[in-house]
C-alpha positions as CSV (number, residue, x, y, z in Angstrom):
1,X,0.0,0.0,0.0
2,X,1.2,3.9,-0.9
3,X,0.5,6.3,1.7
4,X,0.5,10.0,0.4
5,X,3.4,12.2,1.8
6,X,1.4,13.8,3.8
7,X,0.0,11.0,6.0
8,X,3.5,9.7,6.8
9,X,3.2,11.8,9.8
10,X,-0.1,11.1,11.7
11,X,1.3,7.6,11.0
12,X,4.8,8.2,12.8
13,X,2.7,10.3,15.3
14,X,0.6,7.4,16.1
15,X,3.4,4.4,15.6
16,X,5.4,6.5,18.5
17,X,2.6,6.9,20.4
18,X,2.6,2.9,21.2
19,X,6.2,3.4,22.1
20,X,6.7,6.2,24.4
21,X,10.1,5.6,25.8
22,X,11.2,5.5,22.2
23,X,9.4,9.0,21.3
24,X,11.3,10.0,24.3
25,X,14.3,8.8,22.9
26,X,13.8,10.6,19.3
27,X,13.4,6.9,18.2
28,X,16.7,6.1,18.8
29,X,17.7,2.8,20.4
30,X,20.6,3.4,22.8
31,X,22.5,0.0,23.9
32,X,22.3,-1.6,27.2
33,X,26.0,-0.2,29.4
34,X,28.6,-3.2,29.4
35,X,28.5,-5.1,32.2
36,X,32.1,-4.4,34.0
37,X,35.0,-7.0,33.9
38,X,35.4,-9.3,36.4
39,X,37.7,-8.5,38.8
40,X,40.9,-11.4,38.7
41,X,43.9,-11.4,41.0
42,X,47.0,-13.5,40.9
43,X,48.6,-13.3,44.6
44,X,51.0,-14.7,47.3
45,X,49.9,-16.4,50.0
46,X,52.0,-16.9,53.3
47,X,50.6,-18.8,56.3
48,X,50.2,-22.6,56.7
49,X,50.4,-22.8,52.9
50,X,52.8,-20.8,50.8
51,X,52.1,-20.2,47.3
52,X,51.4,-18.6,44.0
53,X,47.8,-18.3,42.9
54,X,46.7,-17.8,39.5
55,X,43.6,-15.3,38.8
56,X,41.6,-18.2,38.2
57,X,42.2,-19.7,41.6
58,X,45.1,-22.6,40.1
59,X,48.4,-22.9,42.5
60,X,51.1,-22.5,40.3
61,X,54.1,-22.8,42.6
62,X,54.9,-23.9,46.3
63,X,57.0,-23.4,49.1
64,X,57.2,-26.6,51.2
65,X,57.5,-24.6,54.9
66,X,54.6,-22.6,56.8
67,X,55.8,-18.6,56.4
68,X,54.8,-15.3,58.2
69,X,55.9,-13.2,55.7
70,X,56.8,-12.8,51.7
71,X,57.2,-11.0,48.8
72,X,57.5,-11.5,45.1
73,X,60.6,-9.5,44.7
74,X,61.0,-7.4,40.8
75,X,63.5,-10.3,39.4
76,X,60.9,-13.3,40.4
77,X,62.3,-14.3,43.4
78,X,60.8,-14.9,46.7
79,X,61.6,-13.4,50.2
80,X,60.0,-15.3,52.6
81,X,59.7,-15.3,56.5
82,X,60.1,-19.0,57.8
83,X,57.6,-20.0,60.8
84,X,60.2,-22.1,63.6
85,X,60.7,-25.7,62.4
86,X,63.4,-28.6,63.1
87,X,65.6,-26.9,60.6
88,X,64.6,-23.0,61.9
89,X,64.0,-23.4,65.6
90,X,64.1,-19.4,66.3
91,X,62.6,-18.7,62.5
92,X,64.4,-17.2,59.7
93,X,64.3,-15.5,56.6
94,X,65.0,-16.9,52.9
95,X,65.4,-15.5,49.5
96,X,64.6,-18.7,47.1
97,X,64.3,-18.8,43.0
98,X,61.4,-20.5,41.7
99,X,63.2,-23.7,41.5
100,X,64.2,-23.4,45.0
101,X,67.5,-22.5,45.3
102,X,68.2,-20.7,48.3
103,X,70.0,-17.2,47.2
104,X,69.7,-15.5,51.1
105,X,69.3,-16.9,54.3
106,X,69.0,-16.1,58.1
107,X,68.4,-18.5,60.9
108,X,66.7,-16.6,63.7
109,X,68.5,-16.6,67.1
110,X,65.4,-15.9,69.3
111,X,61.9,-17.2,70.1
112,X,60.5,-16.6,66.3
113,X,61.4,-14.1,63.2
114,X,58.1,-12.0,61.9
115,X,58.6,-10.1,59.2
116,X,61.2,-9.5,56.2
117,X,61.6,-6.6,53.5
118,X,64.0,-6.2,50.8
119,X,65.6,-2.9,51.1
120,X,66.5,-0.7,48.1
121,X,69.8,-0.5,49.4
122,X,70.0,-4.3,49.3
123,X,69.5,-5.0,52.7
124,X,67.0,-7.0,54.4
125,X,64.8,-5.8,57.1
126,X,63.8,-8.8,59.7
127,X,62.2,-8.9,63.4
128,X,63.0,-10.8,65.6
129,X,60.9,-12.2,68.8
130,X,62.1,-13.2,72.2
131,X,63.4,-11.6,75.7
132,X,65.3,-9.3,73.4
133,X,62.7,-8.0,70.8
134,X,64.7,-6.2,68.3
135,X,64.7,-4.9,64.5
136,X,67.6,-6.0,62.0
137,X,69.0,-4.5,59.1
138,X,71.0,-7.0,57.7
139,X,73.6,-6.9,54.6
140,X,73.2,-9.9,52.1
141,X,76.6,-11.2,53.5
142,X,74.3,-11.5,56.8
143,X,76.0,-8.8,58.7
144,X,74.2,-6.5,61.0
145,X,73.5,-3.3,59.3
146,X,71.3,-1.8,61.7
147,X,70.0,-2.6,65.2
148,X,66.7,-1.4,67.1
149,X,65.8,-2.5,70.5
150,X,61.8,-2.8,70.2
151,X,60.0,-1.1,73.3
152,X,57.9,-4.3,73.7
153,X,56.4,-6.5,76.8
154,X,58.4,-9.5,76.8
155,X,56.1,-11.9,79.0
156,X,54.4,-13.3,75.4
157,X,57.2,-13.5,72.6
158,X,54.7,-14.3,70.1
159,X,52.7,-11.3,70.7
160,X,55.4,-8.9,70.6
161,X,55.6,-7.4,66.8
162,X,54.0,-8.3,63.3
163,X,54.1,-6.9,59.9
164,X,57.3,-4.5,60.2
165,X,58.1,-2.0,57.1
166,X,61.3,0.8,56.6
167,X,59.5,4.2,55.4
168,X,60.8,6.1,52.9
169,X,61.8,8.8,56.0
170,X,64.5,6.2,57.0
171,X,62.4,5.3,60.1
172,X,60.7,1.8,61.2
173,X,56.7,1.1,61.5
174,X,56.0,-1.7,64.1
175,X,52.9,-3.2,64.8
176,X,53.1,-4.1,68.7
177,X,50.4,-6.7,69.0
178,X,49.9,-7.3,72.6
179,X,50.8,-3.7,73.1
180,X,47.7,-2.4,71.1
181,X,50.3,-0.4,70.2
182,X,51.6,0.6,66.3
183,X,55.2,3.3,67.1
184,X,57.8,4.4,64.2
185,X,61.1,4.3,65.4
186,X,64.2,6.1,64.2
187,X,67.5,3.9,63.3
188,X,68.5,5.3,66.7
189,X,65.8,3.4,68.4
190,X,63.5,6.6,69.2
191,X,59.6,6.8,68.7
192,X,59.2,9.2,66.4
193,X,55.4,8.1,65.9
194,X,52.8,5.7,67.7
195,X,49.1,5.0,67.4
196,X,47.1,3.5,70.4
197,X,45.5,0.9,68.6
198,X,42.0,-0.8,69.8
199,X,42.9,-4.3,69.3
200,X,46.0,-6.0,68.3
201,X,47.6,-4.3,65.1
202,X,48.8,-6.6,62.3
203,X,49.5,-4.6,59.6
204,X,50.6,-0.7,59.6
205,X,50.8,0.7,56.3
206,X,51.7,4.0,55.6
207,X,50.3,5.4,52.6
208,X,51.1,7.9,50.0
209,X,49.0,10.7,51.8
210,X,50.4,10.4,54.9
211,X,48.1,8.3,57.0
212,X,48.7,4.7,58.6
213,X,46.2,1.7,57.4
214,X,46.3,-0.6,60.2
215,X,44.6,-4.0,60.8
216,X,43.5,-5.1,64.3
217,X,43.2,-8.8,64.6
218,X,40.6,-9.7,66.4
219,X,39.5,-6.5,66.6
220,X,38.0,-7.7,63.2
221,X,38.3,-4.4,61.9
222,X,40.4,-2.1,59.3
223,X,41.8,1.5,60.4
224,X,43.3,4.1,58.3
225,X,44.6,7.1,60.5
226,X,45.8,10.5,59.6
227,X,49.0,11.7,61.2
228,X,47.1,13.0,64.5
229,X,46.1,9.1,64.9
230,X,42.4,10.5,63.8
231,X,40.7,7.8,62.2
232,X,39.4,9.0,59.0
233,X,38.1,5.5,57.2
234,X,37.5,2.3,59.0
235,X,35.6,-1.1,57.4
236,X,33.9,-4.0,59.9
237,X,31.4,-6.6,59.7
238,X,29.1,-3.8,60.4
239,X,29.9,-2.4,57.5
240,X,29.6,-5.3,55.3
241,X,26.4,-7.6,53.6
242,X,27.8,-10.4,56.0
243,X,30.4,-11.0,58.3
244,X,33.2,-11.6,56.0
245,X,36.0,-10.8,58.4
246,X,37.4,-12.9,60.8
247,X,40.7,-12.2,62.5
248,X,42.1,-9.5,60.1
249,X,46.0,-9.9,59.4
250,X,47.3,-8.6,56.4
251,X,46.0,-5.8,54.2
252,X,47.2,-4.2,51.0
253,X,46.0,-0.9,49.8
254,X,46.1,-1.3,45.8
255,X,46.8,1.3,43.7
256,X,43.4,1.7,42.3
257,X,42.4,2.7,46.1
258,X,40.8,-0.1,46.7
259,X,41.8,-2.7,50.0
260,X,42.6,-5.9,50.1
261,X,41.6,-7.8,53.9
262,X,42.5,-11.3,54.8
263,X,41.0,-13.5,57.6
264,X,43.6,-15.4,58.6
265,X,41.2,-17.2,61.6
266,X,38.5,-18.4,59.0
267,X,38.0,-22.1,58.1
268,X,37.2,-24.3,55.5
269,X,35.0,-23.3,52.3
270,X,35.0,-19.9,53.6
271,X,36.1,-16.5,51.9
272,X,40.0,-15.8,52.5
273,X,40.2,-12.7,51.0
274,X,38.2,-9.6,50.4
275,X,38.4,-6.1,48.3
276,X,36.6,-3.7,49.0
277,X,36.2,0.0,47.8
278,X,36.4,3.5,49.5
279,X,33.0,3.9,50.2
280,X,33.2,-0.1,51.4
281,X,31.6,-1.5,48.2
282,X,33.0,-5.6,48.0
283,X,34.2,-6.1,44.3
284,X,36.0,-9.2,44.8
285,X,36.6,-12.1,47.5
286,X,38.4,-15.0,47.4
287,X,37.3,-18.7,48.9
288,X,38.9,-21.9,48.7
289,X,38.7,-25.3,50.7
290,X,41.9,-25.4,52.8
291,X,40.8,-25.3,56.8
292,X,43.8,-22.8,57.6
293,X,43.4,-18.9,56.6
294,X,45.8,-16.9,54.9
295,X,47.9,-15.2,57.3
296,X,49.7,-11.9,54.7
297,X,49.5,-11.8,50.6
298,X,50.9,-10.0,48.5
299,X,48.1,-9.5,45.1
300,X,50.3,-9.2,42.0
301,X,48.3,-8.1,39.2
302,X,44.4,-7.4,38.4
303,X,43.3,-9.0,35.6
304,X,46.3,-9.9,34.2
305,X,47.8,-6.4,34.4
306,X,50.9,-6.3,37.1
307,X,49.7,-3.6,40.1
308,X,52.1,-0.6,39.3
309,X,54.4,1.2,42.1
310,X,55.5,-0.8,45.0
311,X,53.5,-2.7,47.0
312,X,51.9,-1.3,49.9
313,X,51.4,-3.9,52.0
């Protein structure tokens, strides 16, 4: 059928008329948005089980000792913090290749070693645990650098210091666990710094701005505090759909802003891992079937794509 000219209109008039949102739309069909990407992370995971995870969850290489502590260091080597065994009584610290080969290593000469860091001056940064709590710098020829008595109670080794990291100030940030206390200490042994934490701190992190993430064990709860000690973000389970964190030990603040939370006192067939936004949004979690948590991490890459910077963890 031909329609003159001059009914095309009443006919468009009345066609758009079934269709109002398109009328609306000047007829124009706009696409649905993209759905976004699914968020993928390759990490490190120290604890009872030390390994590299794939972003799809596969293990992809193993340590065969329980760790505190580790890093992926720029060459592919890992730094790891040795829990006391047979062959570490008092802990220690290794640098292995990924065949194993050990490149570094430091037998603790205390009750337990917590932390390492590689130093950009080629040291390594270690605590040590015991009547004698200390800090070490130590050359790669295992020579003491650098010494820092640790203003800790000495009644519960175990509980005396964590996650320990050298500033870019030259000083020292300690997590004091039994203390509920996180203090930065000069090479000199001074406290240049503390925070009076309200549970045990894990993890003290000090960020680009200024201000100190810190995790609080059982506290179940993630701080981040300015210089004053204010605290000016903090995530729970009260903040979350469920309760999704159990016994907070390590944290990493990615680049993108976002943080990483682990529950290292969670069990079997529950969720590990956690990230979650500024305004405390969860875009990722990790779960898998061990019965142990995951006591620090280090997440390498999101979705493929290496994290840029150094790790602030």
């Amino acid at each position: 059928m031909t329609l003159p000219v001059h009914g095309l209109p009443a006919l468009l008039h009345r066609w758009l008329g079934r269709f109002p949102l398109l009328a609306l739309m000047g007829a124009q069909i706009v696409p649905a948005a993209e759905p976004a990407p699914k968020i993928t992370h390759s990490f490190l995971q120290t604890g009872a089980e030390t390994r590299l995870v794939s972003g799809d969850g596969q293990t992809v290489w193993r340590y065969p000792k329980s760790t505190r502590d580790g890093w992926v260091l720029p060459g592919g080597n890992l730094l790891l913090t040795v829990s006391k065994d047979t062959d570490y009584p008092g802990g220690g610290v290794v640098e292995v290749t990924r065949e194993g080969k050990v490149l570094f290593e430091y037998k603790g000469t205390q009750a337990e070693v917590n932390t390492a860091q590689a130093l950009a001056n080629g040291n390594i940064l270690l605590t040590e645990a015991g009547d004698k709590p200390r800090l070490l710098e130590l050359t790669r020829a295992g020579l003491v650098a650098i010494e820092v008595p640790l203003l800790c109670q000495t009644t519960n080794h175990h509980m005396e210091s964590r996650m320990a990291r050298k500033l870019a100030n030259g000083n020292y940030l300690v997590p004091q666990l039994l203390d509920k206390v996180v203090r930065e200490y000069t090479p000199a042994g001074k406290v240049a710094w503390e925070f009076q934490a309200p549970n045990w701190p894990f993890t003290a992190i000090r960020l680009p701005n200024g201000n100190t993430l810190v995790n609080c064990t059982y506290g179940n709860v993630s701080l981040e505090v300015d210089p004053a000690g204010k605290v000016v973000w903090e995530l729970s389970n009260a903040d979350l759909p469920e309760a999704l964190i159990k016994d907070a030990c390590g944290a990493q603040r990615l680049p993108n802003g976002n943080t990483v939370i682990t529950s290292y006192g969670i069990g079997v067939h529950q969720t590990k891992l956690i990230e979650v936004t500024p305004d405390k949004k969860v875009v990722w979690t990790y779960t898998d079937a061990t019965a142990h948590g995951i006591h620090h991490f280090q997440i390498l890459d999101t979705n493929g794509k290496p994290l840029e910077g150094a790790p602030l963890r």
